[in-house]
C-alpha positions as CSV (number, residue, x, y, z in Angstrom):
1,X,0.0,0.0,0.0
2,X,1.1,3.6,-0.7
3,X,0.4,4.9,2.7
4,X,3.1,2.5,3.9
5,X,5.8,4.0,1.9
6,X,5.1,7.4,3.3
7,X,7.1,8.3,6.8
8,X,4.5,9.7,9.2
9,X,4.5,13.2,10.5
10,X,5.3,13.3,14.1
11,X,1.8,15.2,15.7
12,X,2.1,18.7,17.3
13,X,1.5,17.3,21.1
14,X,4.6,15.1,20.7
15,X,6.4,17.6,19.3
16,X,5.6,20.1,21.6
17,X,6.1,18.1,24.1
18,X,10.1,17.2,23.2
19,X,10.7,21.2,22.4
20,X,8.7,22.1,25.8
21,X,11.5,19.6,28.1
22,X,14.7,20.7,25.8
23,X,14.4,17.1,23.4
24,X,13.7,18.3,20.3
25,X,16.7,16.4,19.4
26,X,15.2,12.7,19.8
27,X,12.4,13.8,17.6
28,X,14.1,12.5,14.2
29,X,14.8,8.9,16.2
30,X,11.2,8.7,17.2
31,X,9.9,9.3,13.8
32,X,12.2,6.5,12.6
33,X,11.0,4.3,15.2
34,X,7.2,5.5,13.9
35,X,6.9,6.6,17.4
36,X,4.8,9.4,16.6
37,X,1.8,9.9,18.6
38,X,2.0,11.1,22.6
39,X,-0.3,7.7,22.5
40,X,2.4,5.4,21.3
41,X,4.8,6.6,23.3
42,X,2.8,6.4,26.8
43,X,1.7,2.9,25.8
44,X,5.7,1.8,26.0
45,X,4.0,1.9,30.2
46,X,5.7,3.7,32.9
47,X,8.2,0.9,34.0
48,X,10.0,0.3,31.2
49,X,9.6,3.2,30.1
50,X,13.4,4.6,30.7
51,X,15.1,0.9,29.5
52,X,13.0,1.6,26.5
53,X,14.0,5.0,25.6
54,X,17.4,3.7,26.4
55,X,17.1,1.2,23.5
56,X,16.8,4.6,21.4
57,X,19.8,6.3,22.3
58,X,18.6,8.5,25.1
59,X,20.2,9.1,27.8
60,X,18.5,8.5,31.4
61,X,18.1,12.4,32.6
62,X,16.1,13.2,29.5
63,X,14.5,9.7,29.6
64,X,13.6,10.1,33.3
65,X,12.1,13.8,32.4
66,X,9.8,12.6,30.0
67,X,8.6,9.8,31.7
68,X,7.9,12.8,34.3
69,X,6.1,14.4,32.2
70,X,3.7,11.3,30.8
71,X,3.2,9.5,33.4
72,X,3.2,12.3,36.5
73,X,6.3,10.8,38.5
74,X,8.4,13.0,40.1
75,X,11.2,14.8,37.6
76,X,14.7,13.4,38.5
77,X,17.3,16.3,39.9
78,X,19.3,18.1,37.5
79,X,22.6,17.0,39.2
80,X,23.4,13.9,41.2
81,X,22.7,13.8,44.5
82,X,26.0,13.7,47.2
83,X,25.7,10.7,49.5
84,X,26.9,11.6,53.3
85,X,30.7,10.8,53.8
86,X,31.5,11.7,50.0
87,X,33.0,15.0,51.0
88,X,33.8,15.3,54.6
C-alpha cells in the first residue's frame, strides 16, 4: 500500500512536548521508530519506560524527564545527589 511508503509526520503534542522539556533532538529517532503519537509513546508503560528509551539512544536524565512528564512521577534532579561521607 502507498500509505506505507510514506514516513509519518510526528503530531504537534509530541512535538511540543520534546521542544517544551529541551528534546527536540530525539524527535528524528522517534519518527524513525514510527513513534509518533503522545499515544504510542505512553503505551511503552511507565516501567520500562526509561530501558526503552534507552534502547533509542537517550540518555536516562532526558529519559527520566519525559517519563515525568507522561506519566506524573516526580522529575529526577538536575545533578546527582551527594551521598553523606563523599565529601567530609
Amino acid at each position: 500500500r502507498f500509505d506505507l511508503l510514506v514516513p509519518r509526520m510526528m503530531e504537534d503534542a509530541l512535538s511540543d512536548l520534546l521542544a517544551g522539556l529541551g528534546l527536540s533532538r530525539y524527535a528524528p529517532i522517534f519518527e524513525e521508530e514510527a513513534i509518533t503519537e503522545v499515544a504510542l509513546l505512553k503505551s511503552i508503560g511507565s516501567t520500562t519506560f526509561v530501558s526503552s528509551m534507552a534502547e533509542l539512544s537517550m540518555d536516562e536524565y532526558a529519559a527520566e524527564a519525559l517519563r515525568a512528564k507522561l506519566f506524573g512521577a516526580e522529575a529526577p534532579r538536575s545533578a546527582p545527589s551527594v551521598r553523606p561521607g563523599l565529601l567530609g
